[in-house]
PyMOL Python script that loads the backbone (N, CA, C, O; Angstrom):
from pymol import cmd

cmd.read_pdbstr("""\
ATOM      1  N   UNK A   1       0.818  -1.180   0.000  1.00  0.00           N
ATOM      2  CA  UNK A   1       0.000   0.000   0.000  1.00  0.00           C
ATOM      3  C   UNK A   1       0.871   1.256   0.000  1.00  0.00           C
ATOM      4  O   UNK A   1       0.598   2.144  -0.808  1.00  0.00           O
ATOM      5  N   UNK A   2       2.334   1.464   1.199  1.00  0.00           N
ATOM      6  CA  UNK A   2       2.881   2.276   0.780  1.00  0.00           C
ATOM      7  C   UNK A   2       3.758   2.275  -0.093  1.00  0.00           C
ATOM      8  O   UNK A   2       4.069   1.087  -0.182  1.00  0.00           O
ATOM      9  N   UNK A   3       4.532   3.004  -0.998  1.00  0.00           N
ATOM     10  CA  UNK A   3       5.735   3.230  -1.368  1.00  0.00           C
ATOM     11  C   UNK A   3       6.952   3.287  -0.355  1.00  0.00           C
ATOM     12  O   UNK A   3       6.920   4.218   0.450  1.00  0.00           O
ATOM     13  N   UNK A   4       7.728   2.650  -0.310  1.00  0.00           N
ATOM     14  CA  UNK A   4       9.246   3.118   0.229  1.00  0.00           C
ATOM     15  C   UNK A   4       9.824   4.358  -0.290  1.00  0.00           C
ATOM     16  O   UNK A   4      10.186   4.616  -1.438  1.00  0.00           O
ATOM     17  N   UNK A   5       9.849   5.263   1.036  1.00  0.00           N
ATOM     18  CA  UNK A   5      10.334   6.644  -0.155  1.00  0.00           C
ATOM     19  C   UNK A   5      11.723   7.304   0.942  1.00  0.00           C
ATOM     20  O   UNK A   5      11.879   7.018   2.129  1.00  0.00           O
ATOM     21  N   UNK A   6      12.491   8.125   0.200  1.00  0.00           N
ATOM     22  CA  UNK A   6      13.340   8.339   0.793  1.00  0.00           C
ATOM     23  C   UNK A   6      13.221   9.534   1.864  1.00  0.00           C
ATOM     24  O   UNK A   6      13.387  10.481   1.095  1.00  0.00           O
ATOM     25  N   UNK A   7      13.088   9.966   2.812  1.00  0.00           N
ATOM     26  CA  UNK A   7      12.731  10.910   3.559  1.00  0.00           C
ATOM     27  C   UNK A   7      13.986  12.232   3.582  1.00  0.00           C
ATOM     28  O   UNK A   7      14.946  12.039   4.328  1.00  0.00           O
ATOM     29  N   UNK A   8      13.967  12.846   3.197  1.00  0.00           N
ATOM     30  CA  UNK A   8      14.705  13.820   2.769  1.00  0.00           C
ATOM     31  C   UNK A   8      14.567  15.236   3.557  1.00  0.00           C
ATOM     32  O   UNK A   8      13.621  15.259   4.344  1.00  0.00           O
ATOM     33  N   UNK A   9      15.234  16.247   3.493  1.00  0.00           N
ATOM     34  CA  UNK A   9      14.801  17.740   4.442  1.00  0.00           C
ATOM     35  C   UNK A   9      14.185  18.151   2.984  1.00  0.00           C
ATOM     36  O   UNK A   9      13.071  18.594   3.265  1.00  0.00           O
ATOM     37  N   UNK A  10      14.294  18.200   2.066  1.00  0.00           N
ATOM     38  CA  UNK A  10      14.080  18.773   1.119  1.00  0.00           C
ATOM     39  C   UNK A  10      12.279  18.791   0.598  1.00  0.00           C
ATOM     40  O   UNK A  10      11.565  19.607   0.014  1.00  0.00           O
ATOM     41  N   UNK A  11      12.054  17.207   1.272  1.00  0.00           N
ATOM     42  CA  UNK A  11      10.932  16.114   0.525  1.00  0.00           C
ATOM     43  C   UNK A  11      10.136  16.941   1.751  1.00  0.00           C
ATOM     44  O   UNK A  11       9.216  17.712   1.478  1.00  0.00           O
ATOM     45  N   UNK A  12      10.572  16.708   3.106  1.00  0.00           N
ATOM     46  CA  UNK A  12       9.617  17.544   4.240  1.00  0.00           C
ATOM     47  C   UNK A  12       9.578  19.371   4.115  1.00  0.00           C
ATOM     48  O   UNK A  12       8.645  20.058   4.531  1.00  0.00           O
ATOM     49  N   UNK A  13      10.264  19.662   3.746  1.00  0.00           N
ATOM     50  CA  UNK A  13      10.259  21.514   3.151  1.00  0.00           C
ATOM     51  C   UNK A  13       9.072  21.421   2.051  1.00  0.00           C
ATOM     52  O   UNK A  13       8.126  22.209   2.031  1.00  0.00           O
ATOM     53  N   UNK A  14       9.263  20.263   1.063  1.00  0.00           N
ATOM     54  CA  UNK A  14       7.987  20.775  -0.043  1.00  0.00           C
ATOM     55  C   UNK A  14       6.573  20.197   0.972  1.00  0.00           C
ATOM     56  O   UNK A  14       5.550  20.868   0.834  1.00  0.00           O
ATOM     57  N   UNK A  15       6.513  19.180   1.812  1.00  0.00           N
ATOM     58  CA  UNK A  15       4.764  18.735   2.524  1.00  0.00           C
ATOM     59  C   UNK A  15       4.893  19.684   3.381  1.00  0.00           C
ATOM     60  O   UNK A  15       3.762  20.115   3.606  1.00  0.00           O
ATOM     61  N   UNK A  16       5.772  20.320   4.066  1.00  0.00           N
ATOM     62  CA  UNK A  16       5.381  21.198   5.069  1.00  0.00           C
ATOM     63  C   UNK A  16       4.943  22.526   4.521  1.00  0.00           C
ATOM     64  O   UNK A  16       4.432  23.370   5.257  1.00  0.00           O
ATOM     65  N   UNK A  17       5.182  22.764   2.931  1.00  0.00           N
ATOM     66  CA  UNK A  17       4.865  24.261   2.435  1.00  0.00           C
ATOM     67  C   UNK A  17       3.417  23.894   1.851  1.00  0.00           C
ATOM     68  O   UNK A  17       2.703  24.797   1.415  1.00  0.00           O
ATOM     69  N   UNK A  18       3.063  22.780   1.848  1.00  0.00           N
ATOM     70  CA  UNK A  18       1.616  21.877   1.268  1.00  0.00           C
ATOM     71  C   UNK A  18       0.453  22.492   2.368  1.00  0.00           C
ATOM     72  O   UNK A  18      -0.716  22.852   2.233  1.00  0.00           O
ATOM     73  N   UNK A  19       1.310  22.428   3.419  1.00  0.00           N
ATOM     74  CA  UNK A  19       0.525  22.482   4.959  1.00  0.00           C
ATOM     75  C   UNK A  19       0.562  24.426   5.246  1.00  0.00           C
ATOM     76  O   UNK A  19      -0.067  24.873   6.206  1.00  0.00           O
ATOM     77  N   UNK A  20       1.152  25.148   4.544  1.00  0.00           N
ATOM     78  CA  UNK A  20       1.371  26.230   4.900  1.00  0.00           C
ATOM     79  C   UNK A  20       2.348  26.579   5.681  1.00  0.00           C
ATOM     80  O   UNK A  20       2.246  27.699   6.181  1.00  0.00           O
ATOM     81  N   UNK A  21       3.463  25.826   5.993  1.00  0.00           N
ATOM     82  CA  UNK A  21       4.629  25.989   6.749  1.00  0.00           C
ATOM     83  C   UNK A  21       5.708  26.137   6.323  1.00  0.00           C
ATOM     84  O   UNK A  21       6.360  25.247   5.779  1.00  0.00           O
ATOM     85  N   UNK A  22       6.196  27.670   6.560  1.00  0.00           N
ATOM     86  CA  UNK A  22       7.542  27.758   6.735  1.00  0.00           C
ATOM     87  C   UNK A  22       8.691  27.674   7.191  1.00  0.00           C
ATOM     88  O   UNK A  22       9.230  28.711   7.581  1.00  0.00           O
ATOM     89  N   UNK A  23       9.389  26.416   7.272  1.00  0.00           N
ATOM     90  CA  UNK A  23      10.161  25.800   8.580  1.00  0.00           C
ATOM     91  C   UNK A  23      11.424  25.744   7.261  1.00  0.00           C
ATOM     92  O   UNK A  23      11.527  25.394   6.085  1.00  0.00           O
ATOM     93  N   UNK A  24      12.119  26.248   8.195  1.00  0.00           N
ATOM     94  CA  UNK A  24      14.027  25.976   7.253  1.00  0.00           C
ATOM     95  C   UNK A  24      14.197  24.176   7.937  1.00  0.00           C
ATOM     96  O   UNK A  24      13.625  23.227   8.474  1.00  0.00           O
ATOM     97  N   UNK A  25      15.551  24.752   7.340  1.00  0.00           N
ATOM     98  CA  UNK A  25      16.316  23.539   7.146  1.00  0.00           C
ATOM     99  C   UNK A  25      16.589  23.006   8.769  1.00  0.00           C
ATOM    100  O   UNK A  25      16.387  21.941   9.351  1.00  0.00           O
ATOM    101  N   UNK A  26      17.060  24.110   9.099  1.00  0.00           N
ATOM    102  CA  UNK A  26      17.795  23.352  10.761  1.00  0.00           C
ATOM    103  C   UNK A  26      16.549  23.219  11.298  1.00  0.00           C
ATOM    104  O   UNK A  26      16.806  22.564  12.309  1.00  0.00           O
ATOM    105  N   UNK A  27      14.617  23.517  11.301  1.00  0.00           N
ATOM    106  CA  UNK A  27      13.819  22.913  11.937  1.00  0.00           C
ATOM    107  C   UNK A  27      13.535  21.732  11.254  1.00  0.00           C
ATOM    108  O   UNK A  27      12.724  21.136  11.964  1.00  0.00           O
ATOM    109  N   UNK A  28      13.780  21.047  10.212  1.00  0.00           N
ATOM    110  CA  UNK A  28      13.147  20.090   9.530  1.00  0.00           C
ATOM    111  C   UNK A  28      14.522  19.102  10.135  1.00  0.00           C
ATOM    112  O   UNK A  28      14.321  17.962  10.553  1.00  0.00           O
ATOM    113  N   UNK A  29      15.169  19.392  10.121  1.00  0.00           N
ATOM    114  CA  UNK A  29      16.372  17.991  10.310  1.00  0.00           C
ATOM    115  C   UNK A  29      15.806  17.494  11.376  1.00  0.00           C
ATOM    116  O   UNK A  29      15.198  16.454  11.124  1.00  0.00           O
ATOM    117  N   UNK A  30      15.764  17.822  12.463  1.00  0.00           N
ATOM    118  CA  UNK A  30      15.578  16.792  14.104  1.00  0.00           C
ATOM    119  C   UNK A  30      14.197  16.087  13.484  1.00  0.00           C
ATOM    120  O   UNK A  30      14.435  14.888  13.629  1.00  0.00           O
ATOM    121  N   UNK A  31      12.944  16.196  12.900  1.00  0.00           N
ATOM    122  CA  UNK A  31      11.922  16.012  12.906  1.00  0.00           C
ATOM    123  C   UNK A  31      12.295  14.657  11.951  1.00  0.00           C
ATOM    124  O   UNK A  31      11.912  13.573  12.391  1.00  0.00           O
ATOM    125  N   UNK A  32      12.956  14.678  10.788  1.00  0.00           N
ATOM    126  CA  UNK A  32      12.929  13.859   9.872  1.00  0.00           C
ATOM    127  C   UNK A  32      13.321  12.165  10.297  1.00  0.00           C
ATOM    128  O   UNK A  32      12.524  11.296   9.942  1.00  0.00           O
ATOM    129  N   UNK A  33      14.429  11.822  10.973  1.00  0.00           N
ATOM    130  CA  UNK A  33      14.040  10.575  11.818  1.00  0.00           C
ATOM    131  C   UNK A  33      13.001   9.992  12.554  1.00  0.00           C
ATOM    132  O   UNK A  33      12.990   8.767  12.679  1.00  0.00           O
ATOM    133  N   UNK A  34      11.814  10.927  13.239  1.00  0.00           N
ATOM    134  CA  UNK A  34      11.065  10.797  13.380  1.00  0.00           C
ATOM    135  C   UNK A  34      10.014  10.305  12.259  1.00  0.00           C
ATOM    136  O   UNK A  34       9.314   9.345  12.582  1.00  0.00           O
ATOM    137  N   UNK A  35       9.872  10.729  11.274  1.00  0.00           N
ATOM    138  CA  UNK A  35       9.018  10.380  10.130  1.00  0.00           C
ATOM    139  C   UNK A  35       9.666   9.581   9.652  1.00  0.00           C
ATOM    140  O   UNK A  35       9.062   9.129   8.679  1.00  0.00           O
ATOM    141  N   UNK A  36      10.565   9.140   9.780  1.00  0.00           N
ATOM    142  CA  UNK A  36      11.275   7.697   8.745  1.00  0.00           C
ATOM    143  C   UNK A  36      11.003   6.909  10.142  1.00  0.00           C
ATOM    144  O   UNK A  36      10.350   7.877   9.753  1.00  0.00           O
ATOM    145  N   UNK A  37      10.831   6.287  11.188  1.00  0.00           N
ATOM    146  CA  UNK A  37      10.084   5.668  12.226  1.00  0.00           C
ATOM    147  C   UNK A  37       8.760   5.407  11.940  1.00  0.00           C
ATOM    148  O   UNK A  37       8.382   4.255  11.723  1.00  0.00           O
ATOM    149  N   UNK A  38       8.047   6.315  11.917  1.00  0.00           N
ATOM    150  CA  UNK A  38       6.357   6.485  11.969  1.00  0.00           C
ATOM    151  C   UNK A  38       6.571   5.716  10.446  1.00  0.00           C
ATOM    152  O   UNK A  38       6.400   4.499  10.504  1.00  0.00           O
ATOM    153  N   UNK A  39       6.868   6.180   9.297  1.00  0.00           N
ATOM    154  CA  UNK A  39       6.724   5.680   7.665  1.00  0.00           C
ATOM    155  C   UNK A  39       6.820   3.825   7.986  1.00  0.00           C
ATOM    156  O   UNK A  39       6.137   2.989   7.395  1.00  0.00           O
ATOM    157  N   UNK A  40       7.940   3.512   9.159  1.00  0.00           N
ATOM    158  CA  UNK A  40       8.470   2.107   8.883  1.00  0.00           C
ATOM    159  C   UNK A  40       7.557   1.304  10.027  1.00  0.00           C
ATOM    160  O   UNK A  40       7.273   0.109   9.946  1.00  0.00           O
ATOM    161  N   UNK A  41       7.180   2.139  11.037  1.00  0.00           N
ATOM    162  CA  UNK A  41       5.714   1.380  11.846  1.00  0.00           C
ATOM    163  C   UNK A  41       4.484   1.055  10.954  1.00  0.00           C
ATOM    164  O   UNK A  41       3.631   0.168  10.904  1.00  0.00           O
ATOM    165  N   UNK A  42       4.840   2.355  10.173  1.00  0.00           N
ATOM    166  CA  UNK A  42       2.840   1.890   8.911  1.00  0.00           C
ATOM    167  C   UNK A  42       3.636   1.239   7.982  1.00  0.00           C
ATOM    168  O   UNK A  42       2.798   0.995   7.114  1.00  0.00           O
ATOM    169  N   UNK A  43       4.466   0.885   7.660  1.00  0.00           N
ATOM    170  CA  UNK A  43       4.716  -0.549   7.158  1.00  0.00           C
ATOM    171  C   UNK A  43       4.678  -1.563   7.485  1.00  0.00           C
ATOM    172  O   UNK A  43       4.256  -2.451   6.745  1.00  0.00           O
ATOM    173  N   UNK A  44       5.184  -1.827   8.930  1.00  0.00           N
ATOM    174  CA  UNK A  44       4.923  -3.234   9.746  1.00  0.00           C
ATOM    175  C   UNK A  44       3.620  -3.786   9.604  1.00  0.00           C
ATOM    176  O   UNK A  44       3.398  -4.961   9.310  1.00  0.00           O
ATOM    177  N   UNK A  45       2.356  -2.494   9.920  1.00  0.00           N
ATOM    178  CA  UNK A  45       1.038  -2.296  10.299  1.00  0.00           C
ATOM    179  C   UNK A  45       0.197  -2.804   9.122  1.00  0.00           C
ATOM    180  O   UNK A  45      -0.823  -3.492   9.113  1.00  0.00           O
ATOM    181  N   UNK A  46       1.211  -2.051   7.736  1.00  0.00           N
ATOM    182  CA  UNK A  46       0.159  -2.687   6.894  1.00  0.00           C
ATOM    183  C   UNK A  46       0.083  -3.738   6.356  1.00  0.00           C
ATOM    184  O   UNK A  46      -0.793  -3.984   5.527  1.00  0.00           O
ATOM    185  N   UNK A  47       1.348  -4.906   6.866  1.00  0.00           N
ATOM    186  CA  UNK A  47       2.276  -6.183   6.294  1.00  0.00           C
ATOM    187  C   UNK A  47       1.468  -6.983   7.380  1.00  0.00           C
ATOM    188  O   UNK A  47       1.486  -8.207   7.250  1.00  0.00           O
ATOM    189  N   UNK A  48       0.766  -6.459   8.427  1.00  0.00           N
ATOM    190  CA  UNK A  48       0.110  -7.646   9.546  1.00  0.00           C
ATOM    191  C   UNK A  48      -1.451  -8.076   8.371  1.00  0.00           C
ATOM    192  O   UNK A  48      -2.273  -7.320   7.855  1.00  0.00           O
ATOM    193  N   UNK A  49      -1.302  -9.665   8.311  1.00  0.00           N
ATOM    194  CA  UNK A  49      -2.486 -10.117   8.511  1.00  0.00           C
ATOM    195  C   UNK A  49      -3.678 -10.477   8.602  1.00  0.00           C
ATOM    196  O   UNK A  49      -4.063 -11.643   8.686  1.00  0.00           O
ATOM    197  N   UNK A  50      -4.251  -9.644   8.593  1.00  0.00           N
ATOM    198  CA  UNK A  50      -5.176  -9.189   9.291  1.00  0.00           C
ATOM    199  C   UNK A  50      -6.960  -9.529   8.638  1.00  0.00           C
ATOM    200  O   UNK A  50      -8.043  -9.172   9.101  1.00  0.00           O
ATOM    201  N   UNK A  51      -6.614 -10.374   7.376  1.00  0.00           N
ATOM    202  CA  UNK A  51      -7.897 -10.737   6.783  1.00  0.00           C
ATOM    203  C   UNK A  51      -8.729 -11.141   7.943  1.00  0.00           C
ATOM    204  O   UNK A  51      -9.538 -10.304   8.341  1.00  0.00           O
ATOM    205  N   UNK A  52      -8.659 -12.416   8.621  1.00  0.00           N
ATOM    206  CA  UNK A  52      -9.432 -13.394   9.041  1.00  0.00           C
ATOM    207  C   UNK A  52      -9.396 -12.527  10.884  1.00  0.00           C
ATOM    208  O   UNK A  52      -9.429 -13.125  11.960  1.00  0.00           O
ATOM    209  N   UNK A  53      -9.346 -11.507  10.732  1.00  0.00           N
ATOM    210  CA  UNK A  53      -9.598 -10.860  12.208  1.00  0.00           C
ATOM    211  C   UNK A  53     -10.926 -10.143  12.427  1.00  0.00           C
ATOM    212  O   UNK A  53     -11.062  -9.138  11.730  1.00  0.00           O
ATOM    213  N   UNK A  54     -11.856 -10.418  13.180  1.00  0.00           N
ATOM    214  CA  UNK A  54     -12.904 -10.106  13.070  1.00  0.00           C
ATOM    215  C   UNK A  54     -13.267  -8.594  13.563  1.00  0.00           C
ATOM    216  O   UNK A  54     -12.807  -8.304  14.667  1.00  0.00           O
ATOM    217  N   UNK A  55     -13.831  -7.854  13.070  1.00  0.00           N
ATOM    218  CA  UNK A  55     -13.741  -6.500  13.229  1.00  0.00           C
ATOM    219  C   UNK A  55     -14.702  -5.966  15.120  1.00  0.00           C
ATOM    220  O   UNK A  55     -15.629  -6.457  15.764  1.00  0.00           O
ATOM    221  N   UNK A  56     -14.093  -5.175  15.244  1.00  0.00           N
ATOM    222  CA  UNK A  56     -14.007  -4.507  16.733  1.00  0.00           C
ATOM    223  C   UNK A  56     -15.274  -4.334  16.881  1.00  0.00           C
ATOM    224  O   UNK A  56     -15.750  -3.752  15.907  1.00  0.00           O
ATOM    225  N   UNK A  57     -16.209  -4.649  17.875  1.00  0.00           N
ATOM    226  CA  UNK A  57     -17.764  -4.748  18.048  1.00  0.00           C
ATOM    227  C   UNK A  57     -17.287  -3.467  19.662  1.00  0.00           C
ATOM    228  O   UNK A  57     -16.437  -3.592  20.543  1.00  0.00           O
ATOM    229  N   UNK A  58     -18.488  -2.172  19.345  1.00  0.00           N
ATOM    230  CA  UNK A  58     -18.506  -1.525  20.183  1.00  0.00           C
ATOM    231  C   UNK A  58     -19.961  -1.674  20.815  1.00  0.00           C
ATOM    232  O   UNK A  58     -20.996  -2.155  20.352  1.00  0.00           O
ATOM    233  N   UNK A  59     -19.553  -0.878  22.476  1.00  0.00           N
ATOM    234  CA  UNK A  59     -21.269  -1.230  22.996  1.00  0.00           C
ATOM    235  C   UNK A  59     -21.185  -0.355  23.861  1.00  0.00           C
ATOM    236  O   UNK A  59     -20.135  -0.179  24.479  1.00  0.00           O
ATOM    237  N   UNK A  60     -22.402   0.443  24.096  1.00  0.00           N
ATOM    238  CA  UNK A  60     -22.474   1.874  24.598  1.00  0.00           C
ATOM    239  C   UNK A  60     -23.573   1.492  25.483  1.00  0.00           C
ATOM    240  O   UNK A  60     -24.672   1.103  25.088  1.00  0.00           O
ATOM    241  N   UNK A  61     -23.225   1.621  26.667  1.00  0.00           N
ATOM    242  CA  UNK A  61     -24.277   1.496  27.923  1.00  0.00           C
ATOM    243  C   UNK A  61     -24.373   3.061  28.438  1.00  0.00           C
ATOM    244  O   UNK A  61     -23.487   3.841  28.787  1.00  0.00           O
ATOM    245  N   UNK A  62     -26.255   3.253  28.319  1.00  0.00           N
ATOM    246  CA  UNK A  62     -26.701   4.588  28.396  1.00  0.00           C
ATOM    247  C   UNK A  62     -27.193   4.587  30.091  1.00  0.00           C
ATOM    248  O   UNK A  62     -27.663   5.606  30.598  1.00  0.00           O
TER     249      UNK A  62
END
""", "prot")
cmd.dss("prot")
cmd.show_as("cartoon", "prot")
cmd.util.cbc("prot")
cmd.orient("prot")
């Protein structure tokens, strides 16, 4: 479902100007390991399984 993509300061400068944000370079660096984490958890997430799991039954006591 996802692409493997390379996470770049450059790649987060163009989605963060998507979002209306103007963040340089030295705010985008610390952040970018962070998003190459989160990118490689929704990979694990989307590689589970998960046909034959029966979907989450909620119940609301009034």
């Amino acid at each position: 479902m996802l692409a493997r993509m390379e996470i770049s300061v450059e790649m987060l400068k163009r989605t963060a100007a998507l979002g209306g944000f103007d963040w340089s370079d030295a705010e985008l660096e610390p952040i970018r390991p962070a998003v190459e984490r989160l990118l490689e958890a929704l990979e694990r997430l989307d590689a589970l399984p998960l046909g034959d799991v029966e979907p989450t039954t909620q119940y609301r006591v009034i």
